[in-house]
C-alpha positions as CSV (number, residue, x, y, z in Angstrom):
1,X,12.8,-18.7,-42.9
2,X,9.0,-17.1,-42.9
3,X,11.4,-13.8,-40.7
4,X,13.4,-13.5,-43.2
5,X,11.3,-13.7,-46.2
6,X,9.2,-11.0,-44.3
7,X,12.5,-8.6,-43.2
8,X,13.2,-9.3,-47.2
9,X,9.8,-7.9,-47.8
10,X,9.8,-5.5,-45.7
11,X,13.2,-3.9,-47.0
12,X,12.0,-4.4,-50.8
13,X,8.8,-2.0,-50.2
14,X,10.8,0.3,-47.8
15,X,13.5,0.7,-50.6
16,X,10.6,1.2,-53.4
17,X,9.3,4.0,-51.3
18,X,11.9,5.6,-50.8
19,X,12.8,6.0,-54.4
20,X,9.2,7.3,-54.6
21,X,9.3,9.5,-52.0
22,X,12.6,10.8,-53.5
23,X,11.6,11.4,-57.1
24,X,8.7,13.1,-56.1
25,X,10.9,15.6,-53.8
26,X,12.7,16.6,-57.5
27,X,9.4,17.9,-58.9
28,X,8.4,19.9,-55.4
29,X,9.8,23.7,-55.4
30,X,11.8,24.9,-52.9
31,X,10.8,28.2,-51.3
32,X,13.3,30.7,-52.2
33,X,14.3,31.5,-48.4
34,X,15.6,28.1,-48.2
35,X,17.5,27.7,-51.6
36,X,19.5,31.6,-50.6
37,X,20.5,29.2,-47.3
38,X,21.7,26.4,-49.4
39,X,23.7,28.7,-51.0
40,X,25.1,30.3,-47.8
41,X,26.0,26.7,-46.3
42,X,27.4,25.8,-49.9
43,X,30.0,29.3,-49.6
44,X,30.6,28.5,-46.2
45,X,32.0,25.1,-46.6
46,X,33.9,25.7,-49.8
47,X,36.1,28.7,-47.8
48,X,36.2,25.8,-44.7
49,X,37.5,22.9,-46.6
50,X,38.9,24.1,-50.0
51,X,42.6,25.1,-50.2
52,X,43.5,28.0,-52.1
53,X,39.8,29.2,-53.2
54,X,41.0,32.1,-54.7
55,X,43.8,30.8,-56.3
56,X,42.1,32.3,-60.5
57,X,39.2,34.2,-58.5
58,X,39.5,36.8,-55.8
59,X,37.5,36.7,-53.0
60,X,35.7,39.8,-53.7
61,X,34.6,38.6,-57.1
62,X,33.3,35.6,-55.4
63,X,31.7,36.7,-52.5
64,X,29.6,39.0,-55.5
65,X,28.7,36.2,-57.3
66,X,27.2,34.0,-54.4
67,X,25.7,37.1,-53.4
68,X,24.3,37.7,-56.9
69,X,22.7,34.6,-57.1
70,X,20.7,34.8,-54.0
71,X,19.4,38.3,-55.1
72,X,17.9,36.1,-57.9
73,X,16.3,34.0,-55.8
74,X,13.3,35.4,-55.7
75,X,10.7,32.5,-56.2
76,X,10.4,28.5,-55.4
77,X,12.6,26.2,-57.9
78,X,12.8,22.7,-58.4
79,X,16.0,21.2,-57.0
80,X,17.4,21.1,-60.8
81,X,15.9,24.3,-61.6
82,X,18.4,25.8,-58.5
83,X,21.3,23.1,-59.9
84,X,21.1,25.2,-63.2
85,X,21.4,28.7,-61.3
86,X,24.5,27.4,-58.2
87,X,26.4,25.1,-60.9
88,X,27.7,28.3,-62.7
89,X,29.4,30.0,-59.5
90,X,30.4,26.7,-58.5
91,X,32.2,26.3,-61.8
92,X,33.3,30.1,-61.9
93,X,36.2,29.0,-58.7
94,X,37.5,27.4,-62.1
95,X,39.1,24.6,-59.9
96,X,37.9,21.2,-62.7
97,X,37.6,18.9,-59.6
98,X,34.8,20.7,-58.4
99,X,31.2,20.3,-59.7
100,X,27.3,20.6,-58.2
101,X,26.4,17.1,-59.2
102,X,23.1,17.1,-61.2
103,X,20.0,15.7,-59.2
104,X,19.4,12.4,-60.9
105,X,16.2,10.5,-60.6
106,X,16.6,7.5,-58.5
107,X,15.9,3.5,-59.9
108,X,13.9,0.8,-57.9
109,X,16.1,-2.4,-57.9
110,X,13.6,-3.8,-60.7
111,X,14.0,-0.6,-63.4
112,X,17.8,-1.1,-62.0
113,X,17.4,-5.0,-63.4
114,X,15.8,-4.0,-66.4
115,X,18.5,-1.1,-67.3
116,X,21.4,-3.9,-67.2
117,X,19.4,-6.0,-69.4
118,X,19.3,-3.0,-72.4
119,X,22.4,-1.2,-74.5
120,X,22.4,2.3,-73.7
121,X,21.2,5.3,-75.6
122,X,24.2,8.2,-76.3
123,X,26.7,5.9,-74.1
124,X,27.1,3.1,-77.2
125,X,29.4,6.1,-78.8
126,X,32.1,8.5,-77.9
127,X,31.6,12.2,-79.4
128,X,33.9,15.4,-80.4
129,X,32.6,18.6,-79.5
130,X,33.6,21.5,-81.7
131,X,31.9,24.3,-80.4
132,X,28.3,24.1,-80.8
133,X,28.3,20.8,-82.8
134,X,28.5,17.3,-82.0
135,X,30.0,14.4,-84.1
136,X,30.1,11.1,-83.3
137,X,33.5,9.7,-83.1
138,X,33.4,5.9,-82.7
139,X,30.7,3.2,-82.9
140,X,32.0,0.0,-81.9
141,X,28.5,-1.4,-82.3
142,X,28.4,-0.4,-85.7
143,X,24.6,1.4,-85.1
144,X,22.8,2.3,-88.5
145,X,22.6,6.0,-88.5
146,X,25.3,6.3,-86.3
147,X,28.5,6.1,-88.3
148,X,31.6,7.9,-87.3
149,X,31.7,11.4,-88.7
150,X,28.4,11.9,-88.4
151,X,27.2,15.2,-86.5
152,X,24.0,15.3,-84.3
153,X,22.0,18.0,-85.3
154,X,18.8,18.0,-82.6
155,X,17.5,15.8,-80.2
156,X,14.0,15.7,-79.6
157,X,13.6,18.7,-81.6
158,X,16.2,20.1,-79.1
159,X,18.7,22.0,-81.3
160,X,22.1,20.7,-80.5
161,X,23.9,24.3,-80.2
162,X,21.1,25.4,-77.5
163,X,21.5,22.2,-75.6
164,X,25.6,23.0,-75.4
165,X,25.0,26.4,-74.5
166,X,22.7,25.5,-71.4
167,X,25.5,23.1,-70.3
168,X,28.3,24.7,-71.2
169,X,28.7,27.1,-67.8
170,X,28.5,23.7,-66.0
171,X,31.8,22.6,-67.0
172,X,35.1,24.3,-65.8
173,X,38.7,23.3,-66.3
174,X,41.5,24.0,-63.8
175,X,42.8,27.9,-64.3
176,X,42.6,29.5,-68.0
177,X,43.1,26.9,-70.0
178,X,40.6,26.4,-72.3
179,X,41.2,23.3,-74.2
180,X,39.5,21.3,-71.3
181,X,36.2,22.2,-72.3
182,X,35.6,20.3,-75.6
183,X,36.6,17.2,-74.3
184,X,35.0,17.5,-71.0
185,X,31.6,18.3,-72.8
186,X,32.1,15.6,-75.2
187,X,32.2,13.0,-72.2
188,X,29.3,15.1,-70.2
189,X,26.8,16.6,-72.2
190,X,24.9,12.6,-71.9
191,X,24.8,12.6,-68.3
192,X,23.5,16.5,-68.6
193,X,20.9,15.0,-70.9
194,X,19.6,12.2,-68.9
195,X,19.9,14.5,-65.6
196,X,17.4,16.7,-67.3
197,X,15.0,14.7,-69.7
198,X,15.1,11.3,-67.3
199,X,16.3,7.5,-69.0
200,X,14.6,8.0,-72.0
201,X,13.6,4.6,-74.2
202,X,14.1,6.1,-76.9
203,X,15.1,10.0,-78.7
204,X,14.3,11.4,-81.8
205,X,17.5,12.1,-83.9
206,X,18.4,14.4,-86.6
207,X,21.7,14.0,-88.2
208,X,23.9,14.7,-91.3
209,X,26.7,12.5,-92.8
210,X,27.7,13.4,-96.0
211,X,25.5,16.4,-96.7
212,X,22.6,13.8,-96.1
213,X,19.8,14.4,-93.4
214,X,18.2,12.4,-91.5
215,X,15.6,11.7,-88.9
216,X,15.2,8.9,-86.8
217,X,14.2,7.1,-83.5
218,X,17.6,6.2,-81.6
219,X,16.0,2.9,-79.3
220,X,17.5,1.5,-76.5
221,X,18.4,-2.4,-77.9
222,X,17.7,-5.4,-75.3
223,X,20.2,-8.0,-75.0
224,X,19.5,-11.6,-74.4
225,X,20.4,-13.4,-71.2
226,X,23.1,-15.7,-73.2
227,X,24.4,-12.3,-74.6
228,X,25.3,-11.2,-71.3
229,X,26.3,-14.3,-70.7
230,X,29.3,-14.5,-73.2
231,X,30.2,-11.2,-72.6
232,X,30.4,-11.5,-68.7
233,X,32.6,-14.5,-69.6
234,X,34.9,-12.6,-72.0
235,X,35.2,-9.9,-69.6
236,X,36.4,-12.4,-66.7
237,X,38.8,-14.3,-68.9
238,X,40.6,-11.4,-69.8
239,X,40.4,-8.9,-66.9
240,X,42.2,-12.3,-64.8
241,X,44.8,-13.3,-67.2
242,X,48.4,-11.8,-66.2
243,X,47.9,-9.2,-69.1
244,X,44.5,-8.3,-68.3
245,X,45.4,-7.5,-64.9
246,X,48.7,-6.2,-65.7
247,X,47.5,-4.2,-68.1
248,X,45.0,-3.0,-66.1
249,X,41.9,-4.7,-68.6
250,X,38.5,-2.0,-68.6
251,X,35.5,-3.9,-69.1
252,X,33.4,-0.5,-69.8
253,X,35.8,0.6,-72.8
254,X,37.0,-2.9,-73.6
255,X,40.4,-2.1,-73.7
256,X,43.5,-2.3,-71.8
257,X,44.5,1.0,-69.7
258,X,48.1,0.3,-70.5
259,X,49.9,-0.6,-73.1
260,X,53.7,-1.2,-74.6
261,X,54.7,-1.4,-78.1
262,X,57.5,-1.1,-80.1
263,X,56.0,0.7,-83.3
264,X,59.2,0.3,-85.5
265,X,61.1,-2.7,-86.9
266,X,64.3,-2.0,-85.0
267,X,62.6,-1.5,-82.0
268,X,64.4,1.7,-81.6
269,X,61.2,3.1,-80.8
270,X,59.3,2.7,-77.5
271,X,55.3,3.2,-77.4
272,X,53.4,3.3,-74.2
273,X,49.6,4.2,-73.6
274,X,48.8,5.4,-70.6
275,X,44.6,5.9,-70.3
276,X,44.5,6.7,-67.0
277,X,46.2,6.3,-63.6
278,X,44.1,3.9,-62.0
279,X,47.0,2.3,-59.7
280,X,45.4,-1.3,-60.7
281,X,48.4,-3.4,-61.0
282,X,50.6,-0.4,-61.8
283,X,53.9,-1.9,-60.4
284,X,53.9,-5.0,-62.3
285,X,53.5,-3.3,-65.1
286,X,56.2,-0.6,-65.0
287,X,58.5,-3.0,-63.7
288,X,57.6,-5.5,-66.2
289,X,57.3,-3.3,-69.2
290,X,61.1,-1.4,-68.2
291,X,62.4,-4.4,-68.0
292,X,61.2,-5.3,-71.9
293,X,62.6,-1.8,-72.5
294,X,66.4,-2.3,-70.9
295,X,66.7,-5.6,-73.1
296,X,65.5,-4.0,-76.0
297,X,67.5,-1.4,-78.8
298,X,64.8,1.5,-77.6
299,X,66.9,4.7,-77.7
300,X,63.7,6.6,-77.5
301,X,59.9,6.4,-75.8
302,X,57.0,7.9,-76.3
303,X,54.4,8.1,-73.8
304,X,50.7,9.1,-74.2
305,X,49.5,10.3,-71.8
306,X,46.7,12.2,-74.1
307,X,42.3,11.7,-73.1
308,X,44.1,10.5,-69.5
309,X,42.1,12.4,-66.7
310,X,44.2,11.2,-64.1
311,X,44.0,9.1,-61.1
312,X,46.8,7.6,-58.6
313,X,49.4,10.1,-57.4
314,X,51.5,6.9,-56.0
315,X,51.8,5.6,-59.9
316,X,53.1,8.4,-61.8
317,X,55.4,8.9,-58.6
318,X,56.7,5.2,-59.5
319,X,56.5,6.1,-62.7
320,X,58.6,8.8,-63.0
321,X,61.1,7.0,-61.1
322,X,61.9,5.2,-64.6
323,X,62.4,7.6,-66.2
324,X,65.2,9.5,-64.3
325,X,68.8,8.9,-63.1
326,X,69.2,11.3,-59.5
327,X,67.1,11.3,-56.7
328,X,64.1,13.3,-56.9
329,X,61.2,14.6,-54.7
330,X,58.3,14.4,-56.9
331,X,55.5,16.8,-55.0
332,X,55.5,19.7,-52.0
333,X,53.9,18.7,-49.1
334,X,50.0,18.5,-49.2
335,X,48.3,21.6,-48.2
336,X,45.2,21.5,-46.2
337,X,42.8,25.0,-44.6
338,X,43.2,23.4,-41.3
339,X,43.7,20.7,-39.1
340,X,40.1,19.1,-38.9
341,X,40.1,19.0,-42.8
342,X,40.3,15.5,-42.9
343,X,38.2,14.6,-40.3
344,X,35.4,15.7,-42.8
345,X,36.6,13.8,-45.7
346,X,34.8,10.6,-47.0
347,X,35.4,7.9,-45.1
348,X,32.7,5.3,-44.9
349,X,31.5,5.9,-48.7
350,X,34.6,4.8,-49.7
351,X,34.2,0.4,-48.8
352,X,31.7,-1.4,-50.0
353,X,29.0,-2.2,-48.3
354,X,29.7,-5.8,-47.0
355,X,33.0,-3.3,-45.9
356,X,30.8,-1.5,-43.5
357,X,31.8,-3.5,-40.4
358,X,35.4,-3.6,-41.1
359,X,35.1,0.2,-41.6
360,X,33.5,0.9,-38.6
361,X,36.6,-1.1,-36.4
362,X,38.9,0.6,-38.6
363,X,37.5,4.4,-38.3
364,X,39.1,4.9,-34.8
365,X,42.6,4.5,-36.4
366,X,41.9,6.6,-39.2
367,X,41.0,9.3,-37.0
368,X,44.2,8.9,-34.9
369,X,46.0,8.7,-38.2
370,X,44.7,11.5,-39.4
371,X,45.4,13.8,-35.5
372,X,49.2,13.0,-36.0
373,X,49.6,13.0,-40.0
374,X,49.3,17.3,-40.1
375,X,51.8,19.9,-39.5
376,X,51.4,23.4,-39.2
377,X,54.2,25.9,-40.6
378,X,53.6,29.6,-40.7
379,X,49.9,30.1,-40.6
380,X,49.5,27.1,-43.0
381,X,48.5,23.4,-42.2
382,X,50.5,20.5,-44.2
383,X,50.1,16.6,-44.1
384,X,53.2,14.9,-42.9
385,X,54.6,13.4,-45.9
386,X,54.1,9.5,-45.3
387,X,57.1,8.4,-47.2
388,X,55.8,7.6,-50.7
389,X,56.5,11.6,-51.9
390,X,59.7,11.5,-49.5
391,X,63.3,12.1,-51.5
392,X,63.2,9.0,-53.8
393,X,66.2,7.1,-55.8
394,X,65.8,6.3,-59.5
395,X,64.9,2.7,-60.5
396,X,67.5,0.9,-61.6
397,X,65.7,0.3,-64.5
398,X,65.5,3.7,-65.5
399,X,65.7,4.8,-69.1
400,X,68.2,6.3,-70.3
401,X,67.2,7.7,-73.9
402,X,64.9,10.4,-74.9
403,X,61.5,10.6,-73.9
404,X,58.3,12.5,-75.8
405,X,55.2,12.8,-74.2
406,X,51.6,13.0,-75.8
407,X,49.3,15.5,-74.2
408,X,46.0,17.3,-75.1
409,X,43.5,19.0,-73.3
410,X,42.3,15.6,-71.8
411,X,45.1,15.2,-69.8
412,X,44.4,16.4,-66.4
413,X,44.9,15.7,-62.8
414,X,47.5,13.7,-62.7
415,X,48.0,13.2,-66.3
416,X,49.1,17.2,-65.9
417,X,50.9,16.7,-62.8
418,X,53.4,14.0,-64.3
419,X,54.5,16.0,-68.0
420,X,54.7,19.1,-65.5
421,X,57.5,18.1,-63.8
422,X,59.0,15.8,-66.6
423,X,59.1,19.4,-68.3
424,X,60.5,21.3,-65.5
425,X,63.5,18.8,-65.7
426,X,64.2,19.0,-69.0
427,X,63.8,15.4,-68.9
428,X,60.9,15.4,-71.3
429,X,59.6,17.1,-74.8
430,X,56.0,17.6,-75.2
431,X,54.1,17.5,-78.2
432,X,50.5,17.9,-78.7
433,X,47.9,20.7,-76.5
434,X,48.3,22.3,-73.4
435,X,46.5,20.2,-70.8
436,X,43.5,21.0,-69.1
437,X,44.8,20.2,-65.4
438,X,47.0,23.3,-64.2
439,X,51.1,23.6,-64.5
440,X,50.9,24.1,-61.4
441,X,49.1,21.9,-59.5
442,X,45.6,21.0,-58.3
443,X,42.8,21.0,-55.3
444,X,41.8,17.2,-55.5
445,X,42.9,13.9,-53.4
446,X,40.5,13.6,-50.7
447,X,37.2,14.4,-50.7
448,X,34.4,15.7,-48.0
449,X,30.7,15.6,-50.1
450,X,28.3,17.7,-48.4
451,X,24.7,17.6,-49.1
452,X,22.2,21.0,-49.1
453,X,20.1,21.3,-46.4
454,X,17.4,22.1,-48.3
455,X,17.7,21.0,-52.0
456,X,19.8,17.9,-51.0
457,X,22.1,18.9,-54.1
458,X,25.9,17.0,-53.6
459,X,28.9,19.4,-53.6
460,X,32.3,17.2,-53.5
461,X,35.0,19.4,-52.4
462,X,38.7,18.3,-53.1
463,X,40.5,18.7,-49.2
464,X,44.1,18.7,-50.5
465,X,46.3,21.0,-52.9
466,X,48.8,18.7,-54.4
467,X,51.6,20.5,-56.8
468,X,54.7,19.1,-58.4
469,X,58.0,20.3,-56.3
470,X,59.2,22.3,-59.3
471,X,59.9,25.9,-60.0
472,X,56.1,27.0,-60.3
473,X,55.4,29.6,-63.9
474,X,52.6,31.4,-62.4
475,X,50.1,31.5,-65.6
476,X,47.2,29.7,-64.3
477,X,46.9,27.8,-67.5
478,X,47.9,24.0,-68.4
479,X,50.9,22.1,-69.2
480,X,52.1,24.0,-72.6
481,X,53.8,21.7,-74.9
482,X,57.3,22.0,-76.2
483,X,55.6,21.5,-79.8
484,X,52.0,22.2,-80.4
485,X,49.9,20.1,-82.6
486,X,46.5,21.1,-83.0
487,X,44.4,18.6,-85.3
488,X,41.3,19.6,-86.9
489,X,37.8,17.9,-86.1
490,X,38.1,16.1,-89.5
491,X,41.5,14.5,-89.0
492,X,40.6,13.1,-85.6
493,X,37.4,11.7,-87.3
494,X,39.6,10.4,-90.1
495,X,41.8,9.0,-87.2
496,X,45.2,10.7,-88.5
497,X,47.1,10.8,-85.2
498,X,49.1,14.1,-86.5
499,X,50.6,14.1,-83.0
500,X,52.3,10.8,-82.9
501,X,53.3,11.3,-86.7
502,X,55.6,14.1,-86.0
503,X,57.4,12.2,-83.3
504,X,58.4,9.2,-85.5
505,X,59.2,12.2,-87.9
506,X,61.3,13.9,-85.3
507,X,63.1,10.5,-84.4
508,X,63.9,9.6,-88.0
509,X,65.5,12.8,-88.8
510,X,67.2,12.8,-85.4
511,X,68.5,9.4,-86.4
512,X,69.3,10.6,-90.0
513,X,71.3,13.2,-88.4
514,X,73.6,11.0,-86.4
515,X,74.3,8.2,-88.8
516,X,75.4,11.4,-91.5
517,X,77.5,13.0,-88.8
518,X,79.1,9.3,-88.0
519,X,79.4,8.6,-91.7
C-alpha cells in the first residue's frame, strides 16, 4: 500500500511538471532557423501523405507560399506566434479537413477538476457570424446580458471585427465555396480566443440589443456538487433508454442527433433531423424509423441534413440505401499517395487508454490488414474496397415517394457527400445553400498527426480521398441546391426556418395540383 501511495505520488508531481515544463516552452521563442525547418518537414509530409494536394492549388503556387513564409522568418517566435504565420498556407490547400491546431496551454489534473466544477465562458451560447459581427444565437441558460439577438461588440476592449479578421485566414472550406466560413467561425472563433488569451475567469463585454449598449463582466458560474449531480443523472437516464440510444442522445447539446416527425396531420409529410453522422446506433434507427415510414400515409420526406459536419461514411451508405429502389455503388475506391500511407495513420491514439494493451496485441493485425487492403492501378494506389462500399441492393424498406433535402453551408463531409450523390440521381431536390464540403468529394477518413520538430505544433492530415461514384461537375465548389434559400441574419435570429417553409409550401401546391387534376 505505502508503494503505491508513493508510485501515486510520484506520477502526480511528474504529471504537474510536466504541464509546467510545457507551458513554459509556449512562451520561449524559437530561433528562426528552426521554425523555416518545421515548415520544410510540415511541406514535406503534406506532398507524402495527402492525396490530391493540388487539387484548388497548383503546386507552383504552393511551393511559393511555403517558401514565402520562411523568407519571413527572420527572427525567434513563440510557438503561437509561428501558428499565426503556417496556419494561413496550411489553410490556403483549401482542403476544410486540414488545420495547424492552435497551441493550447496544458491543465494540471486539479485546474482540470476545478474547470468541470464551473459553466463555461463563450461555450454557454451558440453565435452567427455575419461578416465582421457576432450575435448570439441561443442561450439555453437564459444569461442576463446575453439574450438571443444580441451582437458582441468587443471583448476585453478587443474590437470584435479585428478579432475576426486575425482568425479569419485560419479557417478554410473545401474548394471555392464560401458559405463554410460563417458557420465555421461562428463554432471557432472561442477556441481561437482561449488559444490566444488562456481560460479566462472572466471577460469584459460590450454589447448591443436593441440599440442599447452595454458593458459588463461575463463570469464563469460554479455549479454545486448536487447540480452535477442531477444533471449527470439526467444525462444517464436518457442517453440509456432505447430512444436515447437510438436516437443517438448528445449530452454536450442536450439534444438527440436524430430525429423523426411527421409535421402534418395526415402524416403525408415525413421529417427527419439528421445533426451529424456519428454511426452511434445508426442502424436501429434507420431501420426503426423506415419502418414507421412504410406503415405510415408519408408520400413525401424531408431530410435535414443542414449545421451537419459529417461523420460515418458506413451510415449515410445505409442510409441511402432507404431511399433508393436499384442497386447502387455509393463511393469510388479510396485513393491513397502510396502504399505505406496507412502505416502512418493514427493508430494507438484512437482506444482509450485502459485500451492500450489490447491495442498493442491487436497492432500486428492491423499492420497485416493494412499490407493486403491496397491496390495499385496505373501509377495510383487504392484501398481494396472491404465490402461495405461494394455494389449494394436497396432495403426493402426503401421509400418510395419524394424526397427534399435541407442543406446550408454547414453541411460538410459527409453531410456533402450524401445530397451529392442523392442529386446526381435525380433521386433528390435540394433546398437551402450550397454546402461547404466539395461536390466532389473530400481528403478526410484516416488520419496521420505529425508533430513539428521544433515548435511541437500538431498538423492532422486526412490519408484518404473519398468521392461519391457519380459523374463528377468539376467546379470545386459545394453541393449547389436545386432551390436556394438564403435567410438573412435577422430571420435565423427570429428562428423563421424560410427553408423548411417552402418545402411544406412546395408539397401543398404539389398536392393541390393532383387532387384538381383528379377532380
Amino acid at each position: 500500500m505505502k508503494k503505491l501511495s508513493a508510485f501515486l505520488l510520484l506520477a502526480l508531481l511528474t504529471s504537474c511538471v510536466s504541464v509546467k515544463n510545457f507551458n513554459k516552452r509556449l512562451e520561449v521563442p524559437i530561433a528562426p532557423e528552426k521554425l523555416k525547418k518545421d515548415v520544410d518537414f510540415a511541406y514535406q509530409n503534406l506532398q507524402k501523405l495527402h492525396p490530391e494536394l493540388y487539387w484548388y492549388i497548383s503546386e507552383q503556387q504552393l511551393s511559393f507560399k511555403f517558401d514565402s513564409l520562411k523568407t519571413t522568418i527572420t527572427q525567434p517566435l513563440k510557438p503561437n506566434e509561428f501558428y499565426e504565420k503556417l496556419a494561413p498556407v496550411i489553410a490556403s490547400v483549401r482542403q476544410g479537413h486540414l488545420r495547424l491546431v492552435a497551441p493550447d496551454k496544458r491543465l494540471t489534473k486539479k485546474e482540470i477538476r476545478e474547470i468541470m466544477k464551473q459553466k463555461g465562458l463563450f461555450g454557454r451560447y451558440n453565435y452567427v457570424v455575419d461578416q465582421d459581427r457576432i450575435f448570439v444565437k441561443d442561450n439555453a441558460d437564459k444569461i442576463p446580458n446575453m439574450e438571443v439577438g444580441t451582437e458582441i461588440l468587443k471583448i476585453n476592449e478587443v474590437p470584435v471585427s479585428e478579432m475576426l479578421t486575425k482568425y479569419r485566414p485560419f479557417v478554410n472550406s473545401d474548394g471555392y465555396n464560401t458559405t463554410f466560413q460563417k458557420y465555421s467561425m461562428a463554432r471557432r472563433w472561442p477556441g481561437f480566443f482561449t488559444a490566444e488569451n488562456g481560460i479566462l475567469d472572466s471577460v469584459k463585454i460590450e454589447t448591443k440589443y436593441r440599440n442599447q449598449t452595454e458593458t459588463f463582466w461575463l463570469k464563469r458560474e460554479k455549479t454545486t456538487k448536487e447540480d452535477r449531480k442531477k444533471e449527470e443523472e439526467q444525462n444517464k437516464k436518457l442517453t440509456k433508454s432505447e430512444s436515447g440510444k437510438t436516437k443517438d442522445y448528445n449530452i454536450i447539446t442536450k439534444s438527440f442527433n436524430r430525429d423523426l416527425q411527421f409535421p402534418t396531420k395526415d402524416s403525408t409529410v415525413a421529417y427527419m433531423k439528421i445533426k451529424t453522422f456519428s454511426g452511434t446506433f445508426s442502424k436501429k434507427f434507420y431501420k426503426e424509423s423506415f419502418a414507421t415510414i412504410k406503415n405510415s400515409p408519408a408520400q413525401y420526406l424531408i431530410i435535414d441534413m443542414r449545421d451537419n459536419l459529417g461523420g460515418s461514411l458506413s451510415e449515410i451508405n445505409n442510409l441511402y440505401s432507404y431511399l433508393v429502389n436499384e442497386k447502387f455503388k455509393f463511393i469510388n475506391d479510396i485513393e491513397i499517395t502510396r502504399r505505406s500511407s496507412m502505416f502512418q495513420a493514427n493508430y494507438f491514439s484512437e482506444f482509450p487508454i485502459v485500451s492500450t494493451p489490447i491495442a498493442v496485441i491487436g497492432y500486428p493485425f492491423y499492420l497485416i490488414g493494412t499490407a493486403v487492403s491496397t491496390k495499385k492501378v496505373g501509377d495510383r494506389f487504392y484501398l481494396r474496397n472491404n465490402g461495405i462500399f461494394a455494389l449494394k441492393k436497396p432495403k426493402d424498406n426503401n421509400f418510395k415517394g419524394k424526397i427534399y433535402v435541407l442543406i446550408n453551408g454547414s453541411s460538410f463531409s459527409a453531410a456533402s457527400i450524401l445530397p451529392s450523390k442523392l442529386k446526381d440521381e435525380k433521386r433528390a431536390f435540394l433546398v437551402g445553400e450550397e454546402t461547404g464540403g466539395a461536390n466532389d468529394g473530400t481528403v478526410a477518413g484516416r488520419y496521420s498527426t505529425k508533430k513539428l520538430p521544433n515548435s511541437k505544433l500538431h498538423l492532422p492530415i486526412g490519408l484518404m480521398l473519398i468521392q461519391p461514384h457519380i459523374e463528377f461537375i468539376g467546379t470545386k465548389k459545394g453541393v449547389l441546391p436545386d432551390k436556394e434559400i438564403l435567410p438573412t441574419t435577422r430571420q435565423i435570429l427570429e428562428k423563421k426556418d424560410i427553408q423548411l417553409e417552402w418545402i411544406m409550401e412546395d408539397i401543398k401546391n404539389e398536392t393541390s395540383d393532383q387532387t384538381n387534376l383528379l377532380q
